[in-house]
C-alpha positions in Angstrom: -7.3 -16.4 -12.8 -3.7 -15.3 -11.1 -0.3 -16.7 -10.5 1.1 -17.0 -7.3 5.0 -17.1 -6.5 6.7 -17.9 -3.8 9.7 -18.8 -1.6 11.6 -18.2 1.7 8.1 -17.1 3.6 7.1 -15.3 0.8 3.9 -14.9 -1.5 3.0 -12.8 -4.1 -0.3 -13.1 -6.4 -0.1 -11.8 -9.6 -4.1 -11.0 -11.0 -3.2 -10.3 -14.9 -6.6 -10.5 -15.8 -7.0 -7.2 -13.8 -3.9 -5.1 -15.1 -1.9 -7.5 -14.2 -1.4 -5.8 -10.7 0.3 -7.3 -7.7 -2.6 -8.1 -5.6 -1.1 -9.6 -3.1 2.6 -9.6 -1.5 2.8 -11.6 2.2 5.5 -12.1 4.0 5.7 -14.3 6.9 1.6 -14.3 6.7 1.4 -10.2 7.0 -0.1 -8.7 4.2 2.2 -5.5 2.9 -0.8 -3.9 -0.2 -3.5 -2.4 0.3 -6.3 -4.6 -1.0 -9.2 -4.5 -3.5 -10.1 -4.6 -7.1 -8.2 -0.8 -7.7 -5.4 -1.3 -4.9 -2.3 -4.0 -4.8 0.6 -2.8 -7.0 -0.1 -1.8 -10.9 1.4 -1.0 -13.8 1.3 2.8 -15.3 1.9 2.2 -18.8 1.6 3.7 -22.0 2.0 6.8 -19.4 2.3 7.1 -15.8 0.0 10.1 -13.8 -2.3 12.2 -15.2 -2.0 13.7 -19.0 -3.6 17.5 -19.1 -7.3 17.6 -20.0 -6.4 14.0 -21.8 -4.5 14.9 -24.7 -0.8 14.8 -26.0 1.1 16.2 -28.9 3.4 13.4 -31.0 4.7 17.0 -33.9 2.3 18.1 -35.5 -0.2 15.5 -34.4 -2.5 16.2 -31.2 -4.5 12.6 -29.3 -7.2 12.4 -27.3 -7.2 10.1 -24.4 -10.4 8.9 -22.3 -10.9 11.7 -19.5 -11.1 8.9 -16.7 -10.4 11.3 -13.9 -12.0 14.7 -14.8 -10.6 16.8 -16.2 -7.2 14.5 -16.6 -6.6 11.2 -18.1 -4.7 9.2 -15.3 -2.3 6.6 -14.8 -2.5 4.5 -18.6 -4.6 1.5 -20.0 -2.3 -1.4 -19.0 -4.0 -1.8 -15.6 -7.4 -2.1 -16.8 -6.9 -4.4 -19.3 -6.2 -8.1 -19.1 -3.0 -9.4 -20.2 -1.7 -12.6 -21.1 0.9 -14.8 -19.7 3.6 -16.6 -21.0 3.4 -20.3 -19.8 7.0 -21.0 -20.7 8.3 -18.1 -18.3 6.2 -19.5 -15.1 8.1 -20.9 -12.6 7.8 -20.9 -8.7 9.5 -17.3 -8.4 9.1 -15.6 -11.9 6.8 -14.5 -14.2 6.6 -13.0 -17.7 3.3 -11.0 -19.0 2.3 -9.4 -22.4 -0.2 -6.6 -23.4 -1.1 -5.3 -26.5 -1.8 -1.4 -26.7 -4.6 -0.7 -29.4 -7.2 1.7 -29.6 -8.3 4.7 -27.9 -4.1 4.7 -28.0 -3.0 5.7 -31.1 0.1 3.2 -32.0 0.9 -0.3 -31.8 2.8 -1.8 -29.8 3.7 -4.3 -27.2 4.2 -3.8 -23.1 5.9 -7.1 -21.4 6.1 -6.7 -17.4 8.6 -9.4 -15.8 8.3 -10.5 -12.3 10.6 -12.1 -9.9 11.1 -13.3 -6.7 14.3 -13.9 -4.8 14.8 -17.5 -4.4 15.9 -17.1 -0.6 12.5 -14.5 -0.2 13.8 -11.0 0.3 13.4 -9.3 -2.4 11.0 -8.9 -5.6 11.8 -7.3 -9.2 9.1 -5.8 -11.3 11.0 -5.1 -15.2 8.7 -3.3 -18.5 9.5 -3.2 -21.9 7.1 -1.0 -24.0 8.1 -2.3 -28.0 6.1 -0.4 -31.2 5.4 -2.4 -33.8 5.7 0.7 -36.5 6.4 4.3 -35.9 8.1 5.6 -32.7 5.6 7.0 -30.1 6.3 8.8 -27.2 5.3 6.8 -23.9 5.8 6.3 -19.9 5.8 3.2 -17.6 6.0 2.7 -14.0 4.1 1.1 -11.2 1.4 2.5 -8.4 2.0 0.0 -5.1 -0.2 0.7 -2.4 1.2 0.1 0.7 -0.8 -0.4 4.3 0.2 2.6 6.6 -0.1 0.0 9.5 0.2 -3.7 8.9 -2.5 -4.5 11.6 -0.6 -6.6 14.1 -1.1 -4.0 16.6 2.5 -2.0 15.2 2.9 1.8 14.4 2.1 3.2 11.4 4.9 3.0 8.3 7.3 5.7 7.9 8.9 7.1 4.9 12.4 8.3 4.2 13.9 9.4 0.9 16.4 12.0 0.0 15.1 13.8 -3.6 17.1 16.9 -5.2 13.9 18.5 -6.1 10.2 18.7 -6.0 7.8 19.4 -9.0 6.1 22.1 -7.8 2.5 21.2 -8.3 -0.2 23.3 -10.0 -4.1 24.0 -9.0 -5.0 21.0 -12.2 -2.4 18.8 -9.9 -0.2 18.8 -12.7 3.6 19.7 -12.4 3.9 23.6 -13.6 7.5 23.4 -14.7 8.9 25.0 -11.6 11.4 22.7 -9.4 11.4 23.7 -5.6 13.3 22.3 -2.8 11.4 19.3 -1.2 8.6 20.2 0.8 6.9 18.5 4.1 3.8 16.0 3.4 1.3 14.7 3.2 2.0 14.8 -0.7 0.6 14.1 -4.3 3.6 15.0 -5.8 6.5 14.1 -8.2 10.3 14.5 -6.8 13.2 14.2 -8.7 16.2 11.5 -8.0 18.2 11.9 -10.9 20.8 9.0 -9.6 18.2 6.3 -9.5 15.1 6.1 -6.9 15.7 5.0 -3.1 13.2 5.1 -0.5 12.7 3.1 2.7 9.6 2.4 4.7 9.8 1.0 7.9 7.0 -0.2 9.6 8.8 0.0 13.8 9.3 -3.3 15.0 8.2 -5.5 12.1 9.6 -4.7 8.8 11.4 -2.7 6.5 10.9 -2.7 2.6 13.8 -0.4 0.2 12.4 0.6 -3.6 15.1 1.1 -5.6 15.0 1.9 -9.3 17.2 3.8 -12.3 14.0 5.3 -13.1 15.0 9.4 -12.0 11.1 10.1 -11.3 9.0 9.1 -8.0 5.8 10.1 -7.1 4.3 9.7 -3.6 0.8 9.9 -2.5 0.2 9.5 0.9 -3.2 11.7 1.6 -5.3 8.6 2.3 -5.2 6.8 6.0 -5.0 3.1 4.5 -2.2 3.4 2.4 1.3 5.1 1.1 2.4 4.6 -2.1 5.8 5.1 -3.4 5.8 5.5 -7.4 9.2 4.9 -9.4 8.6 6.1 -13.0 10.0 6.7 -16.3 9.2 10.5 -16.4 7.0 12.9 -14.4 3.4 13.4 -14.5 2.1 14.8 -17.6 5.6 14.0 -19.4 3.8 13.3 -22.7 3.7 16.5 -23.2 6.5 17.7 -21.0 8.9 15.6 -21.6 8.6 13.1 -24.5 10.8 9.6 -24.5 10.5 8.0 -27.7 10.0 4.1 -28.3 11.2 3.4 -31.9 12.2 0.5 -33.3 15.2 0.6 -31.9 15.2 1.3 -28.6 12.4 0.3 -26.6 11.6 1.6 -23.5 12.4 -0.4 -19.8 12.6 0.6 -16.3 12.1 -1.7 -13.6 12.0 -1.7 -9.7 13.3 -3.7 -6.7 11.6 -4.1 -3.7 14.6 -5.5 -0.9 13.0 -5.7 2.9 14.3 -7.1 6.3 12.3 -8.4 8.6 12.7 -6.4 11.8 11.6 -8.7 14.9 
């Protein structure tokens, strides 16, 4: 089961029963995500990236979370699971969804993702909420799109521009070592800093180009694969559950959200 939305030339398939990814985003007919069962666009939540050797510290308290990419846990439970939608929030270009976290994570609580599509088609805005339903926890969100290098219409492949203020320089276990560097030359699997909210263009040549913006200050990109370049906006870096703790109490929830804005270039 999946919604679609749509408007202005626009489509975009929402699977929730499968993480309640973004399978599908077409515009004009041309497919932008990479597709399959793992690909599309998904939700990182309750963290985002790997977590060291699959455990984090909340004090005195130390969790253990499924080692589903040796010898790291990666990228959260939200996009395996299936998650539910809220019939009243459907309409032609929005969305509402809710997922439970419950065990192997240690807290309750509730993520919601939000998504909306311009009326007039250009642009689409992905919103989560992560709510606890008892003590404060520390947790991540953000979203993994995987976007085709070439769109297949014969066109050259996509390129990238952004402007961060640092790199995380990047360990031997892949995970950030503490150090900050000045941006380096791809092809990455790295986590850059954009502490005045994330902006980066891709521009297929000739036949489209698609902006991410976001508030979040983190962005990963992971571009060492031919299909695909992906363009990560998150709430904190890889391994930040340990690094860099952001409490959800009862209080203050956590939300980020992203825009994608694109033009159509012929």
């Amino acid at each position: 089961m999946s919604t679609q939305l749509s408007a202005g030339g626009v489509e975009v398939t929402v699977d929730q029963e499968n993480g309640c990814r973004i399978s599908s985003l077409r515009i004009d007919g041309t497919e932008l995500l990479r597709q399959g069962a793992h690909y599309g666009c998904f939700p990182m939540v309750p963290w985002c990236g790997r977590t060291a050797y699959g455990e984090f510290r909340d004090g005195a308290a130390v969790h253990k979370l499924p080692v589903n990419q040796p010898p790291h846990a990666i990228h959260g439970f939200g996009r395996d699971a299936a998650w539910r939608p809220a019939p009243a929030a459907v309409t032609a270009t929005d969305a509402a969804f809710t997922y439970d976290l419950a065990d192997p994570w240690p807290y309750p609580g509730r993520v919601t993702q939000t998504v909306s599509l311009d009326p007039g088609g250009s642009s689409l805005t992905l919103a989560m909420g992560v709510e606890t339903y008892g003590d404060s926890f520390p947790a991540q969100a953000g979203w993994h799109p995987w976007f085709l290098r070439n769109l297949g219409a014969g066109g050259e492949d996509v390129r990238l521009d952004f402007d961060p203020v640092w790199q995380e320089e990047r360990g031997p276990d892949h995970l950030p070592t503490g150090r900050r560097t000045d941006p380096q030359p791809g092809p990455w699997d790295d986590c850059f800093g954009m502490p005045y909210g994330v902006e980066a263009v891709l521009t297929w040549p000739g036949e489209l180009e698609l902006k991410v913006t976001s508030r979040a200050e983190w962005v990963v990109v992971y571009d060492e694969q031919p299909e695909a370049v992906c363009v990560e906006p998150q709430s904190g870096p890889p391994n930040g559950l340990n690094t860099l703790p952001r409490l959800v109490t009862p209080v203050d929830p956590l939300e980020v959200s992203m825009t994608w804005a694109w033009r159509r270039l012929s």
